[in-house]
N, C-alpha and C positions, 0 to 999 in steps of 0.2 A: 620495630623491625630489627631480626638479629644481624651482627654484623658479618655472619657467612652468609646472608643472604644479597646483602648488600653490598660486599663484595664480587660477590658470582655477578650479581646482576649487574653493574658497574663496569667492570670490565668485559663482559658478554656484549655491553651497548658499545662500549667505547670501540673494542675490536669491529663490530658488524659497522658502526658508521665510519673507521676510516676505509673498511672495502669497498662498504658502498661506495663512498665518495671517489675512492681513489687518489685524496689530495696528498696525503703524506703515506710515510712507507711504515709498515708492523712498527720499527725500531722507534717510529716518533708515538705510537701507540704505548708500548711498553713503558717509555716516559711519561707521560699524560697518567700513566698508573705510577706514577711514582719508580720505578723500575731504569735503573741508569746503565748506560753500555761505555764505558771511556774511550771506547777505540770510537765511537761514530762521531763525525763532524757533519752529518748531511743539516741539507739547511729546514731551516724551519718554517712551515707552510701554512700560514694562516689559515684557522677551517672556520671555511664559512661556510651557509648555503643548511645549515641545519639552525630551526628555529625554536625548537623542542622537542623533549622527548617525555614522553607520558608511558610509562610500564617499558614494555616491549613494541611501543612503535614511534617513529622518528618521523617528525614534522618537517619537511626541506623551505626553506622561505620560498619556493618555487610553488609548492602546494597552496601557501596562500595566495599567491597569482594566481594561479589557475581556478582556485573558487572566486577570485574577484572577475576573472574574464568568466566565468559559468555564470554568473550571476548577473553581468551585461550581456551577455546571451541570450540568458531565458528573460529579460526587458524587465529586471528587475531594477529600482532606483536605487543607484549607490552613493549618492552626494552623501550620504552622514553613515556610510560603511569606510570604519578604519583598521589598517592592519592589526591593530590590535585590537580588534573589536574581532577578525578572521581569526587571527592566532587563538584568542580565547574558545568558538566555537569550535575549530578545528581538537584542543585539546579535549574540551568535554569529550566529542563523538572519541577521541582515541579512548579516554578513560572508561567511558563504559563499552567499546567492544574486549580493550584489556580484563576489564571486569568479569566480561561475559566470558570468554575464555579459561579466567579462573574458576568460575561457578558452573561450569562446564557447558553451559546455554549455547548449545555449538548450533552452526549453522552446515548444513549439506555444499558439497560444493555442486552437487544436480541441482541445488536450490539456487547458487548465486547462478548458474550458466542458465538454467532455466528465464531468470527475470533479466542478465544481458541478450539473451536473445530477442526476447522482447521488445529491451530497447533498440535492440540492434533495428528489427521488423520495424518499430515505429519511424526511428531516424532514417532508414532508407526510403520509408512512405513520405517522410516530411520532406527531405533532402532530393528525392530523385532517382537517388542511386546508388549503388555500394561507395563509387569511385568519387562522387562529391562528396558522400558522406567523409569517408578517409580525405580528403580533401581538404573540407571543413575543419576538421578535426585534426589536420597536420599528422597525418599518423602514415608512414609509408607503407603497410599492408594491413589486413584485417586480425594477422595473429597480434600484432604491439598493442593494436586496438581491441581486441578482446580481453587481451593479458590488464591492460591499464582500468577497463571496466570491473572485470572481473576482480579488482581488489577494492574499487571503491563501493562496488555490491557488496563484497561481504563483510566489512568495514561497517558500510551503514548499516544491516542486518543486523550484527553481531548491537549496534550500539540500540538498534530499537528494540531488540530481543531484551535487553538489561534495561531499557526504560519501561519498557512494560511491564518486566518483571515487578520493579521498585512501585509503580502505582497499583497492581494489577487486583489487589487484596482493600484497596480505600474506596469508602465509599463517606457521603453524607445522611447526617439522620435530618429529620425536618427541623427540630430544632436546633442544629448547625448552622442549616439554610438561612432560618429566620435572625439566628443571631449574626448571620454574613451582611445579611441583606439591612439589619437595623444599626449596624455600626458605622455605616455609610453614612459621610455628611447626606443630609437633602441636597442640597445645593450641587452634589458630586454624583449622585445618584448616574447609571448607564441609561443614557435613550436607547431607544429601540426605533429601528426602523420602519418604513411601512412593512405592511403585511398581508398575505393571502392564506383563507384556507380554500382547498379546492376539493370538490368532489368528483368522480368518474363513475362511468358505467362503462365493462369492458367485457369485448365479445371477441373470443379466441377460436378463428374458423379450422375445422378440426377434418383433419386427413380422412379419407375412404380406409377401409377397414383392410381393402384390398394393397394398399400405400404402407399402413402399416405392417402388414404382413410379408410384401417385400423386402423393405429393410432387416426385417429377425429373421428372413430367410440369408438375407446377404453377411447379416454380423454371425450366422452360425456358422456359415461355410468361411468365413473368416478366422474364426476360432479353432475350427476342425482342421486349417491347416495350417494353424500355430502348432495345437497339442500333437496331431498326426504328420506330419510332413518337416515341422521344426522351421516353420515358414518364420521371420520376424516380424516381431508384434511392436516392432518400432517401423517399421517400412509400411506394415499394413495401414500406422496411421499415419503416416506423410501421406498415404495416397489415398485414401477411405476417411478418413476422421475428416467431420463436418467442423469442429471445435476450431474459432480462428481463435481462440487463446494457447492450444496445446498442439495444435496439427502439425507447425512447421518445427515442433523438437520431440516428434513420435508422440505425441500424446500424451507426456511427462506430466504428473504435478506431484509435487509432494506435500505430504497436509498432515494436518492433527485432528482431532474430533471438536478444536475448534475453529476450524479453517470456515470459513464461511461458504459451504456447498449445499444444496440442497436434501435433504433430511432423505431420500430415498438412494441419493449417491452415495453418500455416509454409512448409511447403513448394510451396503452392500460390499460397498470397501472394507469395512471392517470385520465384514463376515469371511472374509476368506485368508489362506494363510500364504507365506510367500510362494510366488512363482506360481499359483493356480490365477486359473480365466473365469470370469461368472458367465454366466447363462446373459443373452440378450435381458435389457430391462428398463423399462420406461422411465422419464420423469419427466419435468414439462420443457426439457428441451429438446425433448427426443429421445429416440433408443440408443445404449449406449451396449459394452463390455468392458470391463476391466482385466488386467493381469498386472498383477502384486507385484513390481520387480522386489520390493525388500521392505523386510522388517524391524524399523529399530526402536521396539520400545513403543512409543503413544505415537512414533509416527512414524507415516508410513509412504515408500515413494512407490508409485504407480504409472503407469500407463493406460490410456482409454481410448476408445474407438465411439464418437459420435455420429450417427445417420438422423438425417429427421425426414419423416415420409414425404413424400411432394404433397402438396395443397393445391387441387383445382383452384380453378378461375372459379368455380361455379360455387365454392363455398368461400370463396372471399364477397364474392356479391352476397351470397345470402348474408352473413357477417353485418354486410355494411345496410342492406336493406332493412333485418331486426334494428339494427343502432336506429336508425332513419325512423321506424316505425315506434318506438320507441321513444326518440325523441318528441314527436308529437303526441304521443299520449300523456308524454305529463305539461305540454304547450296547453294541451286540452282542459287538463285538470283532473284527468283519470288517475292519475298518480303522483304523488310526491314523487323529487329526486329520488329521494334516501328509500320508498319504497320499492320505485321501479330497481334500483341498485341492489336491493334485498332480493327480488325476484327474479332477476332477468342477467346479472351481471356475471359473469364466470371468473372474476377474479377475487378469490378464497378470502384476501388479504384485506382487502374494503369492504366486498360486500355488505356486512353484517356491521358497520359502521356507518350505513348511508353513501358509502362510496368514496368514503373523508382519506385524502391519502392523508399520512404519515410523514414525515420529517427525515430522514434514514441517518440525522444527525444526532436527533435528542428526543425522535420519536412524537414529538408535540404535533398538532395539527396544524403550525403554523408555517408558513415557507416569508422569510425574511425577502422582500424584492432583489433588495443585493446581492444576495448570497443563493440566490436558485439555479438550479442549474440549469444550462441554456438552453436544454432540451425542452424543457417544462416550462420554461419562462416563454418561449417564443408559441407553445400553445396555448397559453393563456393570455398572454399580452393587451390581443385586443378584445378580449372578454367583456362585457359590459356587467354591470352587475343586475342577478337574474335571468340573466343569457344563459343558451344553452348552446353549444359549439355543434356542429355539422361534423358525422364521423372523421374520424384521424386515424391514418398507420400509422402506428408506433414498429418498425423491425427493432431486432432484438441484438443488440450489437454483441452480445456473449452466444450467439450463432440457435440460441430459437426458431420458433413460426413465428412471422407478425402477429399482430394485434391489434385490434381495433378500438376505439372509444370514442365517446361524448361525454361533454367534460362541461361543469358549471363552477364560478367560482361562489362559494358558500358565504363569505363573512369577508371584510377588509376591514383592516386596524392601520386606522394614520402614525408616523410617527409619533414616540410619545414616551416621556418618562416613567423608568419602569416602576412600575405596580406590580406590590408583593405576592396578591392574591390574583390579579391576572396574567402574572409573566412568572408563575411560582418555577415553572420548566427551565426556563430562561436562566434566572438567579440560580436554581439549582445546579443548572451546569457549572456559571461562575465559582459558587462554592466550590462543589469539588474540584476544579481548575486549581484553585487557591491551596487547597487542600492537599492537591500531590506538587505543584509547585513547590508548597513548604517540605514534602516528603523528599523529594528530588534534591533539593537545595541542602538537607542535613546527611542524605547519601552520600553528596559530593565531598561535602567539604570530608566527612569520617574516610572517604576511599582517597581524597586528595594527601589526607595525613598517611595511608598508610602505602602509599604507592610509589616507586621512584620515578621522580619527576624533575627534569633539567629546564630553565630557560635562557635563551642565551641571552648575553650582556647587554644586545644591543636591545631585545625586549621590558628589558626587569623592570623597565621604569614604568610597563602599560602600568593602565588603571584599569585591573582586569574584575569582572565580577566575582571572579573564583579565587581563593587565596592559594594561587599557582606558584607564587615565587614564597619559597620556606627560608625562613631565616634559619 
């Protein structure tokens, strides 16, 4: 690093943290740079209350409290979480949104205000209320508390934007796999938990033709007085947007082509240029419109208007009566599962596998008991094997029609030490785990050397994983 930069950067920190702090005056700054004034006698202020600084951002020891009370909050165990064990994580996450800033991997600030909202929406659903929320939170209005969230979202953005970057090119080849998986002692080898594979049959009861025809009547005259009357297309979705992920901030998201949306959203979003509307347009959670607020490059921040057509009573019974009649045709022995799920079933995603869901972790057909999610766990739970379940709603918490199904579980695996050739999914994860771990670990340490980094005195002595304190 050259020594004009180290200098700039140097006293650039040293200034901003006695403002911040406020504990000594410019003149005891200018000293701290070597910089002497002979007329000053002011007394000299011990600074404390900063615990590191990684690039351009400063650690206060107060920020390590406050993730030690987050973390007995969210009823995490902290018996063998130590300050410095904090300090160290706390520095990672600064070094790579530093990073990230460098490398220009910027984050939107409609993106971070976007996902505070969110949590904002979730903690007043959890909490009660704006007022206990702020409450809880010790925050005397909701702007300290938006302001305070608002840096630790874009903070942690900025640092998973630069983690992903660092993995996002590694993969494993099979013979990695096999060589990860044979250099384990026996003896050390991962068990694996019990296990389910499950299969379903799902029946999605579908709107009158008359249902959907209202709604694309409703999202055009919505449209027609955006582009004619200059109506806004953020009011329009506070009040009209079905979408409870985007309704209560106008219908915001910002994405990239690979944001995880559905392939007919996507496609439409990126057919149009800034500031146009699209034409009403189906996907399976309804009819939507778009308008482009802005284009930067591969991404792009939008707004949307969700409707989903109403659904009689009279096609949720039919729904559930095919399931029913269905389910006894293969009690009967008319049908295998996996055939009746070939013929009969409306969802795209299993059918044509017998019904077999998928993993949405590692894609395998196995769900760990542990590790399922509770939605699926408590419908299958008391499954018998061979049983076939009695239709189930599933609604659709990303604001869809429900959905119906019958559900069997296919296969269970007892716990068990893992096997190369039956848990090859399993291991492969591990590998590459192992594999951007070590990628991650030689980033660090090469950005650790090249980045200016302070720790203070009363730290130096951690035993940190990182080689954070440079001689």
């Amino acid at each position: 690093m050259n020594l004009r930069f180290m200098t700039k950067k140097i006293k650039g920190l040293f200034i901003a943290f006695f403002a911040l702090l406020g504990v000594v005056q410019a003149q005891e700054a200018d000293e701290a740079l070597g910089v002497k004034d002979s007329t000053s006698n002011t007394k000299k202020v011990k600074l404390d209350g900063i615990a590191a600084v990684v690039g351009d951002y400063v650690i206060l020891e107060s920020d390590i409290d406050k993730t030690l009370i987050d973390l007995q909050n969210q009823g995490a165990s902290t018996q063998d979480v130590t300050r410095c064990g904090l300090l160290g994580k706390l520095m990672e996450d600064r070094l790579y949104a530093h990073q990230a800033v460098q490398d220009s991997l910027l984050v939107s600030d409609d993106m971070v205000n976007a996902q505070s909202d969110r949590q904002i929406q979730q903690l007043t659903q959890q909490i009660g209320s704006v007022e206990k929320m702020l409450s809880y939170y010790k925050k005397p209005d909701m702007e300290s508390f938006r302001e305070e969230l608002f840096e630790i979202n874009k903070l942690r953005m900025l640092s998973e934007k630069m983690q992903g970057k660092i993995v996002e090119e590694i993969e494993v080849t099979p013979e990695e796999v096999r060589q990860f998986f044979y250099k384990i002692p026996e003896d050390e080898r991962p068990v694996f938990g019990a296990e389910l594979e499950i299969a379903q049959i799902v029946k999605q009861p579908e709107a009158p033709e008359e249902e959907k025809q209202k709604v694309i009547d409703q999202l055009k005259e919505i449209r027609q007085d955006v582009l004619e009357n200059d109506a806004s297309f953020n009011v329009k979705a506070i009040l009209y947007s079905q979408d409870p992920g985007s309704k209560s901030k106008g219908g915001f998201y910002s994405m990239t082509k690979e944001t995880p949306f559905v392939k007919e959203f996507k496609d439409v979003a990126f057919s149009l240029q800034e500031g146009e509307i699209s034409e009403p347009f189906e996907t399976s959670f309804g009819y939507h419109i778009i308008y482009i607020e802005k284009i930067r490059g591969q991404e792009l921040d939008l707004r949307h208007i969700l409707m989903i057509p109403d659904i009689p009573q009279s096609a949720i019974d039919k729904a559930v009566n095919e399931l029913d009649t269905i389910r006894q045709q293969i009690l009967d022995g008319k049908y295998t599962f996996a055939e009746a799920a070939l013929n009969f079933s409306d969802e795209k995603e299993t059918k044509f596998d017998g019904g077999l869901l998928r993993n949405p972790v590692n894609f395998d057909s196995r769900f760990e008991l542990t590790k399922m999610d509770p939605t699926l766990y408590n419908q299958v739970r008391d499954l018998k094997d061979g049983e076939i379940s009695r239709p189930i709603r599933e609604d659709d918490q990303r604001g869809g029609a429900p959905k119906f199904k019958i559900m069997k579980i296919s296969n269970r695996y007892d716990e068990h030490e893992a096997d190369f050739a039956k848990d090859y999914m399993k291991i492969q994860e591990l590998a590459l785990r192992e594999k951007q771990f070590k990628a991650i670990k030689e980033w660090m340490d090469e950005h650790i050397e090249d980045t200016y980094i302070h720790v203070d005195s009363e730290s130096r002595d951690c035993d940190f994983a990182n080689n954070w304190v440079k001689e």
